[in-house]
C-alpha positions as CSV (number, residue, x, y, z in Angstrom):
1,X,11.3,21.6,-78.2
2,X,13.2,18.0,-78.4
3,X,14.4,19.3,-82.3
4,X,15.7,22.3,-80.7
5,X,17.8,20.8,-77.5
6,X,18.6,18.4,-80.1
7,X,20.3,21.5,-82.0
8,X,22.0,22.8,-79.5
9,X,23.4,19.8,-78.3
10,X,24.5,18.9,-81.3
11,X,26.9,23.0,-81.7
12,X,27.8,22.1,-78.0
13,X,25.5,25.0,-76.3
14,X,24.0,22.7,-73.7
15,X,24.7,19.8,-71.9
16,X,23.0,17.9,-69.3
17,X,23.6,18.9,-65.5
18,X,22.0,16.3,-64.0
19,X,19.1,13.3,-64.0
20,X,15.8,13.6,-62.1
21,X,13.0,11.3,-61.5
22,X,10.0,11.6,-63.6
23,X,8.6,8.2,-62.3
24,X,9.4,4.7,-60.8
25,X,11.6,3.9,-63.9
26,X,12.0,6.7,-65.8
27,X,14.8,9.7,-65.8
28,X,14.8,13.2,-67.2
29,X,17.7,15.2,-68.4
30,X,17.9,18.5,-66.7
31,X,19.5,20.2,-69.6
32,X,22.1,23.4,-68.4
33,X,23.2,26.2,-71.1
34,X,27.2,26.2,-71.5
35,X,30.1,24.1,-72.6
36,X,30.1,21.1,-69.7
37,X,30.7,17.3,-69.5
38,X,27.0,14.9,-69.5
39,X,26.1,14.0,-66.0
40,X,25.6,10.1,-66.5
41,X,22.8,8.7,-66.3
42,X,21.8,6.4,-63.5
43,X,22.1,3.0,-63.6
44,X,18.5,1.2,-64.0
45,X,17.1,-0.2,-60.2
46,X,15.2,-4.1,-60.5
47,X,11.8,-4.4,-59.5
48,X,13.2,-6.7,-56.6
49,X,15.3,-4.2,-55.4
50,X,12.5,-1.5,-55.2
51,X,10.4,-4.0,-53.6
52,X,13.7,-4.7,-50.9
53,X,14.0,-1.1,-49.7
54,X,10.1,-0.6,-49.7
55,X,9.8,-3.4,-47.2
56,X,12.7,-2.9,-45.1
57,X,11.0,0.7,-44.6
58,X,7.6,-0.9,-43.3
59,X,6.6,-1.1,-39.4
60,X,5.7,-4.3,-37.3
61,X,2.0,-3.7,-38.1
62,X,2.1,-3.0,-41.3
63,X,4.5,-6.0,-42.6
64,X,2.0,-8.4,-40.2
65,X,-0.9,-7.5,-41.9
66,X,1.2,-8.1,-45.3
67,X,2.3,-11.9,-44.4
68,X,-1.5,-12.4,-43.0
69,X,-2.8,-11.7,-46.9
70,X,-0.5,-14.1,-48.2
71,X,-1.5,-16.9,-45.3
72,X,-5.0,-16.1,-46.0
73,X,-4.4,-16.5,-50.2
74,X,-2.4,-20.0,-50.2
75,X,-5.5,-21.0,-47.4
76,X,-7.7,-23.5,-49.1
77,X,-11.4,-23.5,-48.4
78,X,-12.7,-27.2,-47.5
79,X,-16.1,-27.6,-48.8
80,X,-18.8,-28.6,-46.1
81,X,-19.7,-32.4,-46.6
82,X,-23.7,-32.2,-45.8
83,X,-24.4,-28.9,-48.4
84,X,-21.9,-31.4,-50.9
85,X,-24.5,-34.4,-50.0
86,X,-27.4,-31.9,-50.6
87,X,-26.5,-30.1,-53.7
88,X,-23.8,-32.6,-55.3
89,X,-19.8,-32.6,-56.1
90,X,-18.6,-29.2,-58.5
């Protein structure tokens, strides 16, 4: 089917109409039969920026609970000084 768009496109019988989202990253050409111009393509969005507009969308709760994760991951455990006398330094 690519050979065959490829074809057409190539005598001028299609051209793409538009873009739509396949996935995070990745755009499809929605193809439409007829002389036309090519939509253009949309420009690519950072990893940052997708993680920008999911977090400006989040609730109180929901961003609280985040920032408690990453407290609770840079938290380092002391080890108990009587089970270290017991059982010995790691």
């Amino acid at each position: 089917s690519r050979d065959m768009i490829q074809k057409l496109r190539e005598e001028g019988r299609v051209h793409i109409q538009s873009w739509r989202k396949t996935s995070v990253t990745q755009w499809s050409a929605v193809y439409r039969y007829g002389i036309g111009v090519d939509a253009d393509k949309p420009e690519p969005v950072s990893s940052s920026s997708r993680l920008r507009k999911h977090r400006s969308k989040e609730d109180a709760d929901t961003k609280e609970r985040r920032l408690a994760k990453q407290r609770q991951l840079k938290r380092k455990i002391k080890r108990d000084p009587l089970t270290a006398a017991f059982f010995g330094e790691v």
